[in-house]
GUMAR-451923 format. One line per 10 residues: number of its first residue (from 1); their letters; for each residue z, y, x of C-alpha. Coordinates in steps of 0.02 Angstrom, whole numbers, plus 50000, padded with zeros to 5 digits. Example, Ala and Ser with C-alpha at 12.3 -4.5 7.8 and 13.67 -1.06 7.14 Angstrom:
BEGIN
1 = AS = 50390 49775 50615 | 50357 49947 50684;
This chain:
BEGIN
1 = XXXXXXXXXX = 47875 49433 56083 | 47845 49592 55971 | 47930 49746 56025 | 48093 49815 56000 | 48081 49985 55882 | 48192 50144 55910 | 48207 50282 55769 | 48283 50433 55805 | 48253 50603 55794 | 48357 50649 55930;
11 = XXXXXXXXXX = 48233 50633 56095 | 48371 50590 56213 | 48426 50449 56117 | 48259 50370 56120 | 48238 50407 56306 | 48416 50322 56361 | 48381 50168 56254 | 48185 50161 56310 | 48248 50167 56473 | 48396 50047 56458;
21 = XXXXXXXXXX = 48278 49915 56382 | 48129 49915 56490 | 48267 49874 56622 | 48305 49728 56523 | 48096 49690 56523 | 48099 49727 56339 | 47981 49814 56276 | 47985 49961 56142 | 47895 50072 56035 | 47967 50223 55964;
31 = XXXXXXXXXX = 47956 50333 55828 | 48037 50526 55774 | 48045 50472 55598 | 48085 50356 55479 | 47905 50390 55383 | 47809 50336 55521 | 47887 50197 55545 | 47886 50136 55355 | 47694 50182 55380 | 47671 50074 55552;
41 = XXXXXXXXXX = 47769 49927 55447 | 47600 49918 55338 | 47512 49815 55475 | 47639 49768 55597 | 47827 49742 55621 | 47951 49751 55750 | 48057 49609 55839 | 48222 49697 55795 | 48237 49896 55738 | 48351 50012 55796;
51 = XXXXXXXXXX = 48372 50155 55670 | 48468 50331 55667 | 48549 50346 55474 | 48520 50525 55475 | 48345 50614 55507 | 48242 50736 55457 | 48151 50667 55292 | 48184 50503 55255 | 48333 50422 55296 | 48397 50261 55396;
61 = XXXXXXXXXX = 48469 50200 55233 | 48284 50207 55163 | 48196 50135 55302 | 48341 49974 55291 | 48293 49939 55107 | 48102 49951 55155 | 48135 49827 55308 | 48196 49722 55200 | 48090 49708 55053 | 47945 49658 55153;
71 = XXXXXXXXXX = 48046 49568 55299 | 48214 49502 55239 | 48248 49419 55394 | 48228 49565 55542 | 48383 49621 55606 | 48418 49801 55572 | 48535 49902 55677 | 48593 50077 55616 | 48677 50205 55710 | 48778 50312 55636;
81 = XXXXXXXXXX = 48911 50444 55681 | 49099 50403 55675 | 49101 50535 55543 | 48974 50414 55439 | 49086 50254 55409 | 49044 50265 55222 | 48861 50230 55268 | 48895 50134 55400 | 48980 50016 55246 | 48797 50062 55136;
91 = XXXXXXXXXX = 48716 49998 55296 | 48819 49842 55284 | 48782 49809 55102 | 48589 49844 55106 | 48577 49678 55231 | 48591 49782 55428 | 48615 49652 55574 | 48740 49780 55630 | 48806 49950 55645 | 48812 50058 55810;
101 = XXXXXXXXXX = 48940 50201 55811 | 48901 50369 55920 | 48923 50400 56068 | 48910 50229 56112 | 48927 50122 56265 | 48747 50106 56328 | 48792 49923 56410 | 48898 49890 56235 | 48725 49953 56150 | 48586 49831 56245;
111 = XXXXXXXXXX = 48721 49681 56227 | 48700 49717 56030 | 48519 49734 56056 | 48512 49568 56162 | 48603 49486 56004 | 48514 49543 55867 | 48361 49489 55963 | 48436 49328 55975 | 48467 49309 55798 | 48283 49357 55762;
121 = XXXXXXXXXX = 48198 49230 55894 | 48309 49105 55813 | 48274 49146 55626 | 48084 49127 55694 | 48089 48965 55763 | 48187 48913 55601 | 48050 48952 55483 | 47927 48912 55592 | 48007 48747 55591 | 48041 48753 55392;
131 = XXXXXXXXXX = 47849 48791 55375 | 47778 48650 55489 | 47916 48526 55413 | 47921 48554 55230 | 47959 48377 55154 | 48134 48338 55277 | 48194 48468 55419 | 48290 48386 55570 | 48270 48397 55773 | 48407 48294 55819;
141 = XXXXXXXXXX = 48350 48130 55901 | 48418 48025 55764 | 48296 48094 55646 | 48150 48102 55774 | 48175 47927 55757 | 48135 47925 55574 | 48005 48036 55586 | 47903 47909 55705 | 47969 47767 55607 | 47862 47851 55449;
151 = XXXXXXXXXX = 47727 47895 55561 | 47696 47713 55602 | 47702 47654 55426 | 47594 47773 55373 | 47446 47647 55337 | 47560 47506 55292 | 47586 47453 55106 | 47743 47343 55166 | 47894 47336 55097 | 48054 47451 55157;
161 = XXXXXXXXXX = 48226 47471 55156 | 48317 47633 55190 | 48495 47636 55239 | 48623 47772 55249 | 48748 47876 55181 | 48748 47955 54984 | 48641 48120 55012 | 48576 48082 55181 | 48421 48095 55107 | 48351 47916 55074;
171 = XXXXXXXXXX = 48239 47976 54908 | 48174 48117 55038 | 48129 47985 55153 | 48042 47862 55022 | 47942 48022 54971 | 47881 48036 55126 | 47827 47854 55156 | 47728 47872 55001 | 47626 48035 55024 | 47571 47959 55207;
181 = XXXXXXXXXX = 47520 47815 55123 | 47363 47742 55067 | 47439 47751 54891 | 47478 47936 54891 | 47328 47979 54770 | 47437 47872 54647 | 47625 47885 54565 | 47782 47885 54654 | 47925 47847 54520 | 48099 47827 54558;
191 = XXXXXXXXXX = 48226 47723 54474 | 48416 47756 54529 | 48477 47572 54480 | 48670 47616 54482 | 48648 47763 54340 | 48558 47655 54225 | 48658 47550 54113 | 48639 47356 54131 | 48594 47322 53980 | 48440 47454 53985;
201 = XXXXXXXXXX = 48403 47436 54160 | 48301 47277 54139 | 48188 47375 53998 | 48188 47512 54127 | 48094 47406 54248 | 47997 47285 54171 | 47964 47395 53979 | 47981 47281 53829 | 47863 47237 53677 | 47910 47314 53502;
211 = XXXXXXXXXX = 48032 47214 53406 | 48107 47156 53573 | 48294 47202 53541 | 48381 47319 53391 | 48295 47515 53417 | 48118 47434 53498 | 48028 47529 53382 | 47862 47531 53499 | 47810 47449 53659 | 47859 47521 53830;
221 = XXXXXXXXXX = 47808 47537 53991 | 47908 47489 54121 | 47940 47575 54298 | 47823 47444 54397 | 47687 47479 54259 | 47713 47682 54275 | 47695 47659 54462 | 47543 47551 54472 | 47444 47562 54623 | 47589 47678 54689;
231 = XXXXXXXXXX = 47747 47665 54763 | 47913 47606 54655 | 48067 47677 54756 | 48220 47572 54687 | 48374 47660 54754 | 48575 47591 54753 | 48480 47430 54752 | 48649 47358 54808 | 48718 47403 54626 | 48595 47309 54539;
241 = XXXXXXXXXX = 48635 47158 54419 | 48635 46976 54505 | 48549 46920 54362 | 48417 47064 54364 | 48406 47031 54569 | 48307 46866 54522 | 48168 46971 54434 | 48149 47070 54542 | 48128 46954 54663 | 47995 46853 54565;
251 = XXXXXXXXXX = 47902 47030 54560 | 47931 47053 54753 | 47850 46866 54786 | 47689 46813 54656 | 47668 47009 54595 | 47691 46948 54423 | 47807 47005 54273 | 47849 47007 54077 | 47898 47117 53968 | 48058 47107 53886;
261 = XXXXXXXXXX = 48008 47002 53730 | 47829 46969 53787 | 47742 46816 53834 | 47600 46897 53916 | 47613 46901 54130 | 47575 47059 54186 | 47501 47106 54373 | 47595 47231 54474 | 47510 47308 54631 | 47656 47425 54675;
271 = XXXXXXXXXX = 47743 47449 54856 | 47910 47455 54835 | 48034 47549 54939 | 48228 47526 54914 | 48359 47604 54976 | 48575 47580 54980 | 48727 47659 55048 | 48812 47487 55049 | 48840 47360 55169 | 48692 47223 55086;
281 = XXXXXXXXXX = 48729 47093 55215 | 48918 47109 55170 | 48885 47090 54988 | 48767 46947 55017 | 48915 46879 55102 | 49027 46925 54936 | 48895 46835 54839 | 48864 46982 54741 | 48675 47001 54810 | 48535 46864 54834;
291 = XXXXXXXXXX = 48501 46819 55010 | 48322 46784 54976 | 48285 46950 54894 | 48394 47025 55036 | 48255 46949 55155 | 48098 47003 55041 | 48179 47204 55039 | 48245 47212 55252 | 48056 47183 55280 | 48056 47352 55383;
301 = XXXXXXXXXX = 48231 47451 55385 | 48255 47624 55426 | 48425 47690 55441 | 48478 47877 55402 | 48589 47958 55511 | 48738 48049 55436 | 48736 48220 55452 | 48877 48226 55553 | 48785 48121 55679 | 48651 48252 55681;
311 = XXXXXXXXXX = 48763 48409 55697 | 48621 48507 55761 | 48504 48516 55626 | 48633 48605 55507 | 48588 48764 55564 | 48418 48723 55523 | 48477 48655 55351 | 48576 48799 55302 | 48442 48913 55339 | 48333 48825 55229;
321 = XXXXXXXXXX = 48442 48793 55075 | 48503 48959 55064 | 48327 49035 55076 | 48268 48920 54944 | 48408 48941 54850 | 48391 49141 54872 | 48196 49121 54774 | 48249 48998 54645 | 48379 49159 54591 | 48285 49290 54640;
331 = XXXXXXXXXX = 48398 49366 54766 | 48418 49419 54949 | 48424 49278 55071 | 48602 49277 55146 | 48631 49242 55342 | 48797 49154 55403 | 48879 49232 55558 | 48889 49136 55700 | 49059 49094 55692 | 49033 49027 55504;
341 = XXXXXXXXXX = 48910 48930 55583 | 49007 48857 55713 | 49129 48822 55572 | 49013 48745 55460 | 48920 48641 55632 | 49086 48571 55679 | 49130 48492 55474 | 49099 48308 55451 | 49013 48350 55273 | 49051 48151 55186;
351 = XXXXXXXXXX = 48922 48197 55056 | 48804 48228 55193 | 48640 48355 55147 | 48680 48369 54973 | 48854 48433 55006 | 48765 48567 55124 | 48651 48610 55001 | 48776 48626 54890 | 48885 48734 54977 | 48722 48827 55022;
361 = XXXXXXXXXX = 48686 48868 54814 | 48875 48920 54804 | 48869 49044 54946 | 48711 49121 54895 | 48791 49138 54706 | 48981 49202 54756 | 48985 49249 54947 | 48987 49441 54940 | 48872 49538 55077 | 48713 49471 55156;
371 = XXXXXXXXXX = 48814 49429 55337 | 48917 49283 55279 | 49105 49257 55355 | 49214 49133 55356 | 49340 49175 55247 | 49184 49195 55122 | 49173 49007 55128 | 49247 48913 54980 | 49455 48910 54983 | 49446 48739 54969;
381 = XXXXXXXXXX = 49344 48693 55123 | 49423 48825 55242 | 49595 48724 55261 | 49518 48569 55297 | 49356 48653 55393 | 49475 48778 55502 | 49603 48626 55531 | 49465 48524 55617 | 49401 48649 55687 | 49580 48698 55776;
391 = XXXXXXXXXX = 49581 48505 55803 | 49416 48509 55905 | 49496 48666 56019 | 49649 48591 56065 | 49562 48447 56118 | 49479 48546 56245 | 49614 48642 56301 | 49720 48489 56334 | 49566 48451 56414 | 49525 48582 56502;
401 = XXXXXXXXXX = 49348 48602 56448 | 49359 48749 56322 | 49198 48826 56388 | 49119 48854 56217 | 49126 48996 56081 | 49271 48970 55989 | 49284 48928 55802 | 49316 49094 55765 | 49155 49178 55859 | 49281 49248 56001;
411 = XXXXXXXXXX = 49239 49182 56179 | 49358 49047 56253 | 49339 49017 56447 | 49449 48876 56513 | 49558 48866 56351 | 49583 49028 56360 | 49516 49186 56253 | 49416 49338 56320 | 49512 49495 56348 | 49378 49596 56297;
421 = XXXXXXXXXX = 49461 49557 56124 | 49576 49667 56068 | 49764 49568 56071 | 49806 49602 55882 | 49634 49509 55855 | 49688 49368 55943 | 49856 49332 55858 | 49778 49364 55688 | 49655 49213 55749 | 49775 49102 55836;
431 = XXXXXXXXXX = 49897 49114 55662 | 49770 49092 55533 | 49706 48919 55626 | 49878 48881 55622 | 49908 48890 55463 | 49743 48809 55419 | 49809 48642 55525 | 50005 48669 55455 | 49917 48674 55286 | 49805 48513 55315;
441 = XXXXXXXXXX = 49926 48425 55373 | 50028 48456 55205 | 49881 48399 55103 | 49867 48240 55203 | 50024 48198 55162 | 50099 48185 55332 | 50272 48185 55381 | 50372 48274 55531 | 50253 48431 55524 | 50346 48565 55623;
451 = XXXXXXXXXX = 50369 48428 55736 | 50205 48376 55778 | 50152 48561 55801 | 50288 48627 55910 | 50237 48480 56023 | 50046 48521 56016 | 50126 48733 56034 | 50222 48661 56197 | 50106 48557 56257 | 49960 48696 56257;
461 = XXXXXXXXXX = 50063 48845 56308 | 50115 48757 56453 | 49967 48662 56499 | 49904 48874 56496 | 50044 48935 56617 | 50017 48794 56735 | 49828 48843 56756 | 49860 49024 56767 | 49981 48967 56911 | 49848 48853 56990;
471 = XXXXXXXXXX = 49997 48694 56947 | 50161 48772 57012 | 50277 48732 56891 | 50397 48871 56971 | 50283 49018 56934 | 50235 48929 56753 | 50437 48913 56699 | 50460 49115 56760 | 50304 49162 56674 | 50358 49063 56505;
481 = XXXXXXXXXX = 50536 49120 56505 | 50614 48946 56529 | 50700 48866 56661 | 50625 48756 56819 | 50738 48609 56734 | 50639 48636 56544 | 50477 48632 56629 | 50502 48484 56720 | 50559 48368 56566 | 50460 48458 56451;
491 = XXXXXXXXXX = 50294 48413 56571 | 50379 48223 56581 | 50400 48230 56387 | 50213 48278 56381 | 50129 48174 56472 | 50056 48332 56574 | 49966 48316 56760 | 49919 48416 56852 | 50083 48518 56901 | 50159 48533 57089;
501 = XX = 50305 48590 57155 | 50309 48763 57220;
């Protein structure tokens, strides 16, 4: 691990935080200035950089926007005098990981240090991983899966069928097939069945001769004569035309096709990949696809995973589509906080990757800052995002297993927030979720609203007394304001265990 860097002018303020550190067995290297350390950044750089925003010379401002030009994703921490909230805001704005006001806390100060080293081993590991994995990013063990699936097909030329979700990534996956193939010196074209109308799709495939239909003004080359001696990756296969299916099934079986108006057979050599987000067996069923061509596709199958089955690659995702989205503008790479993350981690995304990437483009466009929030998020996902998210944490607190960060970053232990959080922060939280759920509900057209809520309210609150109370429903009804009486039938009404008599 590289070392953290301190930049101050002030001597004392690099000894306390020198010393601080190496108690912590993190190293440092320190510097009076912010020139040298602009010069030092020439052949090396720092784990995370710790930075006074007034010296002598150059400023901390300066050294920020130098940081970043040559390492976007190093987390910068400024200090800056209470007197210096306007450039504590600059700070914010030219991309810093975070702002450190003085005098500070010197425990407060390594715990910011510890973070924003944290974020930088992470950001690491994520472009580390981006860089060995270029063609599809996942470490969840549904997609490790996939990955040795591809490995072992590698020198196969046999037939597959990929399964899964719109945007899981199927084309991704067919790509991939092809370029560890023996046929990867040759073309890889792609036909999207469903977006081609039927009456063109069967020129799409197969080409036709001139003269073949009205507007045949010259002869065409079909997809499985484009691909030749490649791959041929059919996708919505389940959309395609019954009457189609049997040509493609000829194809499939002797290698042999015609033209649309020719007479001439012509010899395919193509390996052809297909792939569906429908049900094929069900629609065999339906009669609306051929069994036999069902058989000749399901050769091999390989199913994608939704990305809500693989919740812990979106990190990883998001990290990657908004840094490629950041070069195809131009612009800064934007970061999501942690409790965006969490936000975003905890969403069942229905249209999968895409949707992510999606949201990914829209952030980097209209999200204002570099640290992204989230009520920076789009409007429109935050009532159904936040609602789910409220969802997941009641859950646990009727539970009682609420031992992770909370959807809005602030540490829950037991069901219960930290008090290291100021109270007005906490009821500013504990509304706006509420809100977010009151409002999903509405959308969803339920009935009996207030209803429902006051008896998840209840139901929590008390649940919360009981445990402060270690079950006695005495102490619980004093410390809630209510009578022994209301917290007996209320518990009955509830379904709640776990109280006692006092």
């Amino acid at each position: 691990m590289k070392p953290i860097w301190i930049v101050d002018d002030d001597d004392s303020i690099r000894w306390v935080l020198e010393k601080a550190l190496a108690r912590e067995n993190l190293s440092t290297k320190s510097f009076t200035n912010a020139r040298d350390a602009m010069q030092a950044l020439q052949s090396e750089s720092p784990q995370v950089l710790v930075s006074d925003i007034r010296m002598h010379g150059a400023s901390g401002l300066e050294l920020l926007q130098t940081v970043k030009a040559k390492h976007p994703g190093l987390p910068v921490i400024i200090m800056t005098a209470f007197s210096d909230l306007d450039s504590a805001v600059a700070a914010f704005q030219g991309g810093a990981f975070e702002y450190l006001a003085k005098p500070f806390d010197l425990d407060k100060a390594v715990e910011l240090i510890r973070r924003a080293l944290d974020e930088s081993l992470r950001e690491a590991s994520v472009e580390q991983t981006i860089s060995e994995t270029p063609e599809i990013l996942g470490q969840a063990p549904a997609m490790q899966d996939v990955f040795r699936a591809i490995g072992r097909l590698s020198q196969s030329h046999v037939t597959v069928l990929i399964t899964g979700e719109s945007g899981s990534g199927k084309e991704l996956v067919a790509r991939a097939l092809h370029k560890h193939s023996p046929r990867a010196g040759q073309p890889f074209i792609a036909l999207n069945t469903a977006a081609i109308p039927k009456d063109l799709l069967e020129s799409e495939l197969f080409g036709h001769e001139r003269g073949a239909f009205t507007g045949a003004q010259t002869t065409r080359r079909g997809r499985f004569e484009q691909a030749e001696g490649g791959t041929l990756f059919l996708d919505e296969i389940g959309d395609m035309p019954f009457d189609l299916q049997t040509r493609l099934l000829r194809v499939l079986s002797d290698g042999h096709f015609y033209r649309v108006g020719g007479h001439q057979p012509m010899k395919a050599n193509v390996r052809v990949i297909a792939a569906t987000h429908q049900n094929l067996e069900l629609r065999v069923r339906d009669g609306l696809f051929r069994e036999d061509l069902y058989h000749r596709l399901n050769v091999i199958r390989l199913r994608l995973p939704s990305l809500r089955e693989r919740r812990e690659d979106i990190p990883l995702l998001a990290k990657f589509f908004l840094a490629q989205s950041a070069k195809q503008l131009g612009v800064d790479v934007k970061r999501l906080s942690e409790p965006a993350l969490q936000l975003l981690s905890g969403m069942d995304f229905p249209g999968n990757v895409r949707q992510l990437e999606n949201l990914c483009n829209w952030i980097t466009v209209m999200a204002p800052g570099q640290t992204v929030e989230i009520l920076d998020l789009p409007q429109d996902l935050l009532p159904v995002a936040t609602a789910t998210s409220l969802a997941s944490e009641f859950k646990k607190v009727d539970a009682g297993k609420s031992d992770v960060p909370h959807a809005t970053g602030y540490p829950v232990s037991n069901g219960i927030a930290s008090h290291d959080v100021p109270q007005h922060q906490h009821q500013a939280d504990w509304r706006n979720l509420l809100e977010a759920e009151a409002m999903a509900m509405l959308v969803d057209g339920q009935s009996d609203v207030i209803v429902k809520l006051e008896r998840s309210f209840e139901s929590i609150v008390i649940k919360a007394a009981l445990k402060f109370t270690h079950g006695r429903k005495n102490d619980a009804a004093i410390r809630l304001g209510i009578g022994r009486n209301t917290i007996t039938r209320k518990i009955q009404e509830l379904g709640i265990d776990g109280a006692k008599d006092d």
